[in-house]
N, C-alpha and C positions, 0 to 999 in steps of 0.2 A: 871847348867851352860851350856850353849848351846853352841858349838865349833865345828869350821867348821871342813869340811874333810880331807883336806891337810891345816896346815894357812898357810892365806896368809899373806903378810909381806904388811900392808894398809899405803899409804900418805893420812894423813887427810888435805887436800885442802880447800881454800877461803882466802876471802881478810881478812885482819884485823878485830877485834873482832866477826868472826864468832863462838870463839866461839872453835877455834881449840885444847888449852890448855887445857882446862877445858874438854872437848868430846874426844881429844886423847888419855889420860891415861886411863879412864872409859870404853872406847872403847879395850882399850889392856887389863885391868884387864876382861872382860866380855869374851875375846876371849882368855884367859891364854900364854898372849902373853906379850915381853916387850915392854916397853914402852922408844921414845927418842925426847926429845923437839928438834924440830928444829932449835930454837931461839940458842939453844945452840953450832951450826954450826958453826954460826957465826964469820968471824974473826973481833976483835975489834973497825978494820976500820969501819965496814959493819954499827955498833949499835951506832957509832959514829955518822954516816949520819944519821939513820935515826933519833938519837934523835934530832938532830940538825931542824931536821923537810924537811931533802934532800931528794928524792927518791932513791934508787939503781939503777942504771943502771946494764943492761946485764952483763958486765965485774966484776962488783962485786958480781954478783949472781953465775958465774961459778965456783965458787971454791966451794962455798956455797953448790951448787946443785950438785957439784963433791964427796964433803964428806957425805951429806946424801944419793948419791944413793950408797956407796961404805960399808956406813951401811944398809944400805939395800938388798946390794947384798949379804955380809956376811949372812942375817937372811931368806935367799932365800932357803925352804924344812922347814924350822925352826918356823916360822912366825914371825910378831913384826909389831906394829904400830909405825910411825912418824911421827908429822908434818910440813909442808911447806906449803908456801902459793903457789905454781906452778901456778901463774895465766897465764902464759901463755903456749899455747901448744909446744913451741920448749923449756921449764922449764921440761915439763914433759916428753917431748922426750928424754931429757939429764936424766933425772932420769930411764928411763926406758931401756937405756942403759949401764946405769952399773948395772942393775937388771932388767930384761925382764919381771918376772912373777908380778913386783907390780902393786896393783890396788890404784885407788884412790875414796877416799868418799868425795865430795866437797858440803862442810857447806854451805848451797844459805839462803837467808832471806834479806827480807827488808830492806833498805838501812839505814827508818827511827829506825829502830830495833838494827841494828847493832851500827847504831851510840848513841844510848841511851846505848847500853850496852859495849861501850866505853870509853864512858864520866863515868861511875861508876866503871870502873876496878884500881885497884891500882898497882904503881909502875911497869905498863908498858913503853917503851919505842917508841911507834908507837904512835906519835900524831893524835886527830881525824884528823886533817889537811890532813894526807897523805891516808886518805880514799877514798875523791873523784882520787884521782890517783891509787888508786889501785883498784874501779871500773873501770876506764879507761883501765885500763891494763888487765882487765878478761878478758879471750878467755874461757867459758863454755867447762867444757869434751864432745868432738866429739864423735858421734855416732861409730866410731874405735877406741875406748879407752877403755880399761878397767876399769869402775868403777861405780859410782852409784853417784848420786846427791841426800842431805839429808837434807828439811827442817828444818830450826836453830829456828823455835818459837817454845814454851815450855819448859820445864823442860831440863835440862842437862841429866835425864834419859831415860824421852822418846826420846829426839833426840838419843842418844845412842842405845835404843833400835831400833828404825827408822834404823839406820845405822846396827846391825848386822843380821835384819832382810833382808834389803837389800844387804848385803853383802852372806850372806848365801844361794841368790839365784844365785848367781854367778858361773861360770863354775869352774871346780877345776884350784889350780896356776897349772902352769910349772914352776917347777924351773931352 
């Protein structure tokens, strides 16, 4: 098992069906770290909209993004993956504010990709519908960000592996 030198405590980033659920835990079991859905953040409200097929507005993502980075700060020296979709850079400014050292790995792939492996996921709550909006709303991690961007074709293990490969050339965190 290959583990990094200090863990780091990773946001597994991208929009809907990258791909984050299924490559978060894989990703935390390969780096002996826990593992926390971000879906699970969630306040009620939040899962309401978007089953309804609403987008989230900012206001409803602050709380959102206030309690996963408040887990994340807890797992800071520690390590531990999570996911959120932080499509935008002031999502991930807010997250790296209550935890400085986290990095993030953001799932990229094809749009026609993503939405094929959408349409076949079961008992999600993100309609394809809110895909084109949540490409709208990507802001790509800036070249001042800590993290790594991870092609989403292939296997769930080679992308995993892609990702602790790239993550392991990473500077060590600061907690």
């Amino acid at each position: 098992m290959q583990q990094l030198r200090t863990p780091h405590v990773v946001v597994v980033m991208g929009v809907a069906g990258t791909g984050k659920t299924t490559i978060g835990p894989l990703l935390a079991a390969r780096l002996g770290v826990p593992y926390a859905e971000g879906d699970d953040f969630h306040p009620p409200a939040n899962i309401a909209k978007m089953s309804a097929g609403t987008p989230l507005t900012d206001e409803d993502r602050w709380p959102w993004l206030d309690a996963i980075g408040a887990w994340a700060h807890g797992r800071a020296g520690l390590g531990g993956v999570v996911s959120s979709s932080a499509l935008k850079r002031s999502y991930r400014d807010r997250l790296r504010a209550a935890a400085p050292g986290v990095v993030f790995v953001h799932l990229t792939g094809d749009r026609a990709l993503i939405e094929e492996r959408m349409v076949h996921r079961q008992g999600h709550f993100m309609p394809t519908a809110l895909l084109d909006s949540q490409f709208a709303t990507l802001q790509p991690l800036q070249s001042d960000e800590a993290g790594v961007a991870v092609d989403v074709s292939g296997s769930p293990e080679e992308i995993t592996e892609r990702a602790v490969t790239a993550l392991t050339a990473l500077p060590e965190p600061t907690p």
